[in-house]
Residue, then its C-alpha position, 0 to 999 in steps of 0.5 A: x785288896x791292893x796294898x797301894x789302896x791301903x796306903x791311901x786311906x787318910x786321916x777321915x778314914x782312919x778315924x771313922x774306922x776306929x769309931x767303928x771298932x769302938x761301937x762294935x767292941x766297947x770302950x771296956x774291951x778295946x785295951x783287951x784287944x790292944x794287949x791281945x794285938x800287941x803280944x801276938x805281934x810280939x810272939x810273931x816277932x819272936x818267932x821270926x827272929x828266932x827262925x832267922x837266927x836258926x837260919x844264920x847258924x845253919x848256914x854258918x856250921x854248913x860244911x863247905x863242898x870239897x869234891x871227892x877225893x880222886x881214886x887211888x892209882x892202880x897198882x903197878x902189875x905184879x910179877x908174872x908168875x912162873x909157870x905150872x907144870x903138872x907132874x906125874x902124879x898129877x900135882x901142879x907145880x910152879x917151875x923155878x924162875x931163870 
């Protein structure tokens, strides 16, 4: 169904539909329905607030984005070590530094 053709139902219509619902249900049981239509429209209104207030606070306490941090420089090259030499009995050692 269109909504615009919803919004065209007049005063007659109207009437004729609550005649309708007053032959089908009764007049005892339309304050039942009423009360029933009306704590479910108000659970569904209490549900939706409290979704958009969860909503709200999540957003609100949501990290804002930093990029990552830049790696650290590298370390400068460290000293060439001395070079090894092996003695004769078959023993690296490192030759002292001029």
């Amino acid at each position: 169904m269109n909504a615009p053709m919803l919004a065209m139902l007049g005063w007659p219509e109207i009437i004729g539909i609550l005649v309708v619902v007053l032959i089908l249900f009764g007049a005892k049981k339309l304050p039942e329905l009423a009360k029933g239509l009306g704590q479910g429209i108000k659970e569904f209104k209490k549900a939706s607030n409290d979704m958009q207030d969860e909503l709200h606070r999540s957003v609100q306490s949501e990290p804002q984005y930093a990029p990552p941090p830049k790696p650290a420089a590298p370390a400068p090259p460290a000293e060439a070590a001395a070079p090894l030499r092996q003695e004769p009995s078959g023993n690296l050692r490192q030759e002292p530094k001029a």
